[in-house]
N, C-alpha and C positions, 0 to 999 in steps of 0.2 A: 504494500500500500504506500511506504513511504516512495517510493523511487516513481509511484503511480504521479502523487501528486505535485514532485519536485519538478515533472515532465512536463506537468498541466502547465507548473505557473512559470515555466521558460518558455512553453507556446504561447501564453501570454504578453509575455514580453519582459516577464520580470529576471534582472541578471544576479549572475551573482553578487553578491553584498561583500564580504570579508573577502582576502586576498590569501595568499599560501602562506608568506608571510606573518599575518594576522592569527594564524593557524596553523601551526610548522605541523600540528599534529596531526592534519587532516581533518577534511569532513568541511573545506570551508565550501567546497562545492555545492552546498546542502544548505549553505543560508540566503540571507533573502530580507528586504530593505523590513523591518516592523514597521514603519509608518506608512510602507506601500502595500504590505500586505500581513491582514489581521491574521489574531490567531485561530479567529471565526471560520476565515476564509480557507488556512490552513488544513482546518476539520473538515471542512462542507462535503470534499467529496468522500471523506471515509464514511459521515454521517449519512450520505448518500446510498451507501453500499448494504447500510443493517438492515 
């Protein structure tokens, strides 16, 4: 589900947020501006799925 909706909100047009950088550890690929996109918005399509 997670990689479902990280797909959604790049065909959306949202980029990545944090840099490798920012995240030596990984996983910055996976984040995403909060003030562009709620935590709401993040759920919606799992909540879609139950």
């Amino acid at each position: 589900m997670e990689q479902k909706v990280i797909k959604l909100l790049r065909v959306e047009g949202h980029p990545v947020f944090l840099s490798d950088v920012q995240m030596p550890i990984g996983g910055y690929k996976e984040t995403f501006d909060a003030v562009r996109v709620s935590a709401g918005r993040l759920l919606a399509p799992a909540e879609a799925e139950r």
